[in-house]
N, C-alpha and C positions, 0 to 999 in steps of 0.2 A: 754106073749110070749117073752124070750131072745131075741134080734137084734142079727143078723148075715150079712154080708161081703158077698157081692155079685158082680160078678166078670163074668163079660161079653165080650169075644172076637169074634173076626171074622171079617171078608172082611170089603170092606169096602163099603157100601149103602145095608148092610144087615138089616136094620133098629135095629143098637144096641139102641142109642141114643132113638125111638122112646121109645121101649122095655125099655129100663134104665129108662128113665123119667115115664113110665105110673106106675112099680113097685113104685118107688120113693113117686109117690104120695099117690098111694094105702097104701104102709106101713107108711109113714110117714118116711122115711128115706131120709139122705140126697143124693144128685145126683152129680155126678161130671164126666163131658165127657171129658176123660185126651186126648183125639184127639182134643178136641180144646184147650189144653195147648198147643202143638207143634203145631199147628194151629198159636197159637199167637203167638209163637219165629219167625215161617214163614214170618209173616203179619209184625211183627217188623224189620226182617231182610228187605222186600221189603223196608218196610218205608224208612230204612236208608240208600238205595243204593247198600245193598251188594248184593243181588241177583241180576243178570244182566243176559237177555239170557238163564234164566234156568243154571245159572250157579254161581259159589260161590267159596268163601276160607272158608274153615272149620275155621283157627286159625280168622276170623274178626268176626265170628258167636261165637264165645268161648267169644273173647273182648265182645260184649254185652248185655252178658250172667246180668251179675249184675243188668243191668239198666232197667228189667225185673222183672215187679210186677204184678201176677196175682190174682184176686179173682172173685168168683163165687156170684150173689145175686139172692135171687128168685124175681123172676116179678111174682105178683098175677094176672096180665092181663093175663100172656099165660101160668102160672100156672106152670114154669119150671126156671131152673135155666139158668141166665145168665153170657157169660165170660166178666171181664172186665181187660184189659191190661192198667196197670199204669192208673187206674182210668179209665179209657173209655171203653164203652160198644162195643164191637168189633164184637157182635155176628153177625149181618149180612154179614160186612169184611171174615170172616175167612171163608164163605161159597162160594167165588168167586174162579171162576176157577183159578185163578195166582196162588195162596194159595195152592189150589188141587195139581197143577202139582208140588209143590216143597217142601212139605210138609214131603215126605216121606225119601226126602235125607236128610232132614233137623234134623226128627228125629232120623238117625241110625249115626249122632254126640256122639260119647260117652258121652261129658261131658254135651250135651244138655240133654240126656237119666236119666244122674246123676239127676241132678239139678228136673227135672220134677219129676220122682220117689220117691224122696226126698220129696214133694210137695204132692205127692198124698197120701204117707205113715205117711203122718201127719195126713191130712185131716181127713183118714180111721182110725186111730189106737183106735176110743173107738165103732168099728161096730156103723151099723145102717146105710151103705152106700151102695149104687149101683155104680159103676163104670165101665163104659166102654173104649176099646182100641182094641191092638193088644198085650199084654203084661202082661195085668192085674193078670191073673186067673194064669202065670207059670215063673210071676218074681214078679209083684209089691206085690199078696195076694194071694202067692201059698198053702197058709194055709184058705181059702176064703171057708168060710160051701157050698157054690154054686157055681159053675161056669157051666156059659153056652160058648157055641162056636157057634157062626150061621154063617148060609151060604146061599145062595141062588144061582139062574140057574143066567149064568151073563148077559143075556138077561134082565130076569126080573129087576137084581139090576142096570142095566144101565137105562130101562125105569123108575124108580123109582126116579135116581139122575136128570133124563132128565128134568118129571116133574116137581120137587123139583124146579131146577133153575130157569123154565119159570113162574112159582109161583113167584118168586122172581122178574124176568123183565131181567133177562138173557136169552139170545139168542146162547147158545152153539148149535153146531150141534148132533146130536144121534152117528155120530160115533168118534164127536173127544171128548166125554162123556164118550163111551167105550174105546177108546183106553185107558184114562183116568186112568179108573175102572183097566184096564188089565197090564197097565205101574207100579201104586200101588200096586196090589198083587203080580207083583213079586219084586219088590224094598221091600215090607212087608215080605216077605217070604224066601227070600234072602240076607236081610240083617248081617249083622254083630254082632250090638248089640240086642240084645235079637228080633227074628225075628218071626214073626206072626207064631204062630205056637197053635196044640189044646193041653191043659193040658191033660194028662192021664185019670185023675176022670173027664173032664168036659163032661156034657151033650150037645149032638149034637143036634142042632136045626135048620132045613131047612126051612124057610119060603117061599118058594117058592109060595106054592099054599096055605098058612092061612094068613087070615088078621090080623088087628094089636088085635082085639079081643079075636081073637082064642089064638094066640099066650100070651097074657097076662092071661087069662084063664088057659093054659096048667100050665104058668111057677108058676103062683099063685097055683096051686095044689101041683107041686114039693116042695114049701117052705112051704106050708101045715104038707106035711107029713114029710118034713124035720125036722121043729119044733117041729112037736109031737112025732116023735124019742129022739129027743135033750130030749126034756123036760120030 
């Protein structure tokens, strides 16, 4: 079976990431969650003091831009890939809510945008990858054999981040969660640089009412028949 470029967008606590990782494993292909590269410019920028207040200078996030090393390693324990920034494993950091709330201005930086993009179109250029985002499937691999777009009731997808956190030993409230969810899709949707939007060709996927099952089931069928067209 050829490898093919698979290209996941939508909201955000639509369970891309869960969806990325479970294909990932199944085909054997690589995973890479480019939401948690700007995730880490985020977490970098808190580090160093430039965010303050929910608030920032674009040109001191540009400065360092360079001093910015990321890579992906698979953990056999949880069977997925993890982010690490300048060597450190950052993967539980980038899921805190500080992160969340500033993540989304952080990424519609142009030259933040560059530099990641850059990053991911490496990663991907010999297929055999799942990648998820806001951007993937209609700027980073608008040539991607698959692209999906998901979405869910934003009910659901706020109960789902709510859980998530308190899993983790986080205490956010359910509405300052959603507000959260709802402040992201429009800073996502609205933005400037390449803005959350669904590709033309990509298949719409509402998980609203399917578990992660169902849904891995469905999408495994699509690349099913995908492949034996190809082939």
């Amino acid at each position: 079976m050829s490898k093919i470029t698979i290209a996941i967008d939508g909201y955000s606590s639509c369970g891309k990431s869960t969806l990325a990782k479970a294909l990932a494993g199944k085909l054997g292909y690589a995973y890479v969650d480019s939401g948690a590269m700007y995730r880490s410019v985020t977490l970098h920028a808190l580090r160093q003091g430039i965010i303050k207040d929910h608030g920032f200078i674009a040109e001191q996030i540009i400065k360092i831009l360079p001093e910015i090393n990321l890579s992906f390693k698979f953990n056999p324990g949880t069977g997925s890939s993890e982010t690490f920034l300048n060597g450190e494993n950052v993967e539980k950091e980038l899921r805190h809510m500080i992160v969340s709330e500033n993540v989304s201005k952080v990424s519609a930086i142009h030259e933040v945008r560059v530099k990641m993009i850059a990053i991911q179109r490496e990663l991907g250029k010999n297929k055999g990858i799942v990648m998820d985002g806001r951007d993937i499937g209609t700027n980073v691999f608008p040539d991607a054999e698959l692209k999906l777009f998901m979405t869910a009731d934003p009910d659901i997808r706020t109960q789902r981040r709510y859980d998530e956190m308190l899993a983790k030993g986080q205490h956010p409230t359910f509405l300052d969660v959603k507000k959260n969810l709802l402040d992201r899709d429009y800073e996502d949707t609205h933005r400037k640089e390449n803005p959350l939007t669904q590709a033309e060709d990509a298949i719409v996927l509402d998980n609203t009412e399917l578990n992660r099952e169902q849904q891995l089931e469905y999408v495994m069928k699509l690349i099913t028949d995908l492949t034996l067209s190809v082939n």
